[in-house]
Each structure stands twice: as structure tokens, then as C-alpha cells.
C-alpha positions as CSV (number, residue, x, y, z in Angstrom):
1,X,146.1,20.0,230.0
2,X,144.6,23.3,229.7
3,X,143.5,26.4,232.0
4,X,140.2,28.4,231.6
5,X,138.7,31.3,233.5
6,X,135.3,30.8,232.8
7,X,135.1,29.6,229.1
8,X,138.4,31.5,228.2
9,X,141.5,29.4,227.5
10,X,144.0,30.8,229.2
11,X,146.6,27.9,228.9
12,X,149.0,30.1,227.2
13,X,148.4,33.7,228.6
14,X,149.2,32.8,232.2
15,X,152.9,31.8,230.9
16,X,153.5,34.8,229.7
17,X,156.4,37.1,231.2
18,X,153.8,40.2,232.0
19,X,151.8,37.3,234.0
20,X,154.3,35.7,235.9
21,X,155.7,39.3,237.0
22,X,152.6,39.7,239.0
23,X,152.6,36.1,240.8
24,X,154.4,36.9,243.4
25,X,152.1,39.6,244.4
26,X,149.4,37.3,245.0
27,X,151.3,34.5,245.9
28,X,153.1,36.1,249.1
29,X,149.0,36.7,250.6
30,X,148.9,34.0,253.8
31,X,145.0,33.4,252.5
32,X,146.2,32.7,248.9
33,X,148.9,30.4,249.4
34,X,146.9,28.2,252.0
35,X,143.7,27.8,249.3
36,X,145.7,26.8,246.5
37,X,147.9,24.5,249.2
38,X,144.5,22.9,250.0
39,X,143.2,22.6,246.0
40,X,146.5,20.9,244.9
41,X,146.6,18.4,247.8
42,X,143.1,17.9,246.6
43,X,143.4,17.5,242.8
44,X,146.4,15.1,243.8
45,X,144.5,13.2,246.2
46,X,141.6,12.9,243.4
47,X,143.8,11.7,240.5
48,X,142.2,8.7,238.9
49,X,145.9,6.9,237.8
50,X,148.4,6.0,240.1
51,X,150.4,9.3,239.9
52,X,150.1,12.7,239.3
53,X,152.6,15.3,237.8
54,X,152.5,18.9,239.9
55,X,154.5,21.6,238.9
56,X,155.1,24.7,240.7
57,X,158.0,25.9,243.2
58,X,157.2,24.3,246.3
59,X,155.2,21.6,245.0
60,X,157.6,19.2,247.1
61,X,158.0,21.0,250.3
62,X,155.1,22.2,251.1
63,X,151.9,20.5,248.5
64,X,153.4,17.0,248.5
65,X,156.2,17.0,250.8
66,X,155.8,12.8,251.2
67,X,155.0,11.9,247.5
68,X,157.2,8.8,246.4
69,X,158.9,11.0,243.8
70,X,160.0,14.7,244.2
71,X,162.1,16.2,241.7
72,X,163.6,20.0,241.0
73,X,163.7,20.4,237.3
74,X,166.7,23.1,236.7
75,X,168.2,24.2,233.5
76,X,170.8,27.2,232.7
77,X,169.3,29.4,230.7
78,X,171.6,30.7,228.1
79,X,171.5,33.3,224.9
80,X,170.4,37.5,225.1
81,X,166.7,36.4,226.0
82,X,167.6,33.9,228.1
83,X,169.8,36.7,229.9
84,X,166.4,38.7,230.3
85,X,164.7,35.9,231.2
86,X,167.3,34.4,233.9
87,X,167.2,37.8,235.5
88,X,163.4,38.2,235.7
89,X,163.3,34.9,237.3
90,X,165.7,35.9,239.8
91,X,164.3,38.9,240.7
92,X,161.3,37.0,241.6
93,X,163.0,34.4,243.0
94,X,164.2,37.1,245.5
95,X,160.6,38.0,246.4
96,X,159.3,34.8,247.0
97,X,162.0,33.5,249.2
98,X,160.5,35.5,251.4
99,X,158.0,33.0,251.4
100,X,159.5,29.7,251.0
101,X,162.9,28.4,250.4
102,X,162.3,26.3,246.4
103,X,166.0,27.0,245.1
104,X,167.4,24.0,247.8
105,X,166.1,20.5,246.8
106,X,164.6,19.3,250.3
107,X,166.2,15.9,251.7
108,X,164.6,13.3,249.5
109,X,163.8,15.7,246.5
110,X,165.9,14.5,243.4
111,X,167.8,17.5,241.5
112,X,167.5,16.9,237.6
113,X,169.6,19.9,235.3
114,X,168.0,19.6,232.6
115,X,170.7,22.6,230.8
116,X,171.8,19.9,227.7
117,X,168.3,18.1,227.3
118,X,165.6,19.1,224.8
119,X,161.9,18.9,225.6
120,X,161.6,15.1,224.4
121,X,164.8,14.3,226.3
122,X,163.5,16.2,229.6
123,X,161.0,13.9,229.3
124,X,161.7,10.8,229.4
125,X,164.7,11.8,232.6
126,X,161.8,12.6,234.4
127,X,160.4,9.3,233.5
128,X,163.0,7.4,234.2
129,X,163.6,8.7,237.6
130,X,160.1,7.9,238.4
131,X,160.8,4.1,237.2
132,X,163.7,4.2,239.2
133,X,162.1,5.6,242.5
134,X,158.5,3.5,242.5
């Protein structure tokens, strides 16, 4: 997948930590939060294949709150960065509780720690929880 503003590949830039700093920002404006609610419950609703992987926070309590499979991705974050990083995270995890509750795994929502599991491995748990739950 990608992201562009205008013709501008931004794929990579909007990961970055100086970007995701600033979400919360914008994502705490009423008038924000309900347009992007309504464009992802649209791009799901128009996805060709049966299926659709969403991520983001409260994709499954508020986007998709009835899809057949919901799951909260977690991992411990570990290491000097990953010190930097976990605390970053939380301090805007703090803000945007404020907003909605995304650290407690709604009723139905299946928790996966992926702390031990590399990128390939993350993977295919995801995928196997899907074959699992459909």
C-alpha cells in the first residue's frame, strides 16, 4: 500500500516520530475524527475481496466495531530506543484517551502480543486468527 498527498509519496514520512507527535492534535477535533470515521467505514465497505485489513487505534470500537475479526496487535517494546519510543507512545496514549478508550480489547476483539514474533511471524498469527474466526 502506499499514501500520497497529491503526487508526493508520503508512505514513509507519516510514520515518522515528529509526525505521529502531532496526531493527536488533530485527531482529538469532533469534525476530524467523524470524517475519517466515515472514509474508513467507506474504503471497507468498498473493498473488492472478501476482507479488508484496517489499522489504527480504534479501528474495532468505533470504524468496524461488528467486523468478523477484530484483533489488538500489542508488543513490548524493549532496548534504549524502544525506551524512547515506549514512552512517546504513552504520552500519547494519555492524550488520546481522552478520546477513546483503544488500550482495553472490546468484548469480542482478540488480543495478539506479538513481543517474541518477528514481522513474518506477526504475520501469519494474524492469519491464522483470521482462519480460525471466519
Amino acid at each position: 500500500y502506499f499514501v500520497e498527498v497529491g503526487s508526493r509519496d508520503v508512505t514513509d514520512d507519516i510514520r515518522l516520530p515528529s509526525v505521529t507527535a502531532l496526531v493527536s492534535n488533530v485527531a482529538r477535533v469532533p469534525e476530524v475524527r467523524e470524517h475519517l470515521t466515515a472514509l474508513f467505514r467507506t474504503i471497507i465497505e468498498g473493498a473488492r475481496a472478501p476482507g479488508i485489513v484496517v489499522e489504527g487505534r480504534d479501528i474495532t470500537t468505533v470504524v468496524a466495531p461488528d467486523a468478523a475479526v477484530r484483533i489488538l496487535l500489542s508488543a513490548e517494546l524493549t532496548g534504549e530506543s524502544a525506551a524512547t519510543t515506549a514512552r512517546e507512545l504513552s504520552d500519547r496514549d494519555k492524550r488520546d484517551l481522552r478520546v477513546v478508550d483503544f488500550m482495553k480489547a472490546a468484548r469480542g476483539v482478540i488480543t495478539l502480543d506479538s513481543t517474541d514474533l518477528d514481522f513474518d511471524q506477526t504475520v501469519a498469527a494474524v492469519v491464522r486468527l483470521v482462519r480460525t474466526q471466519t
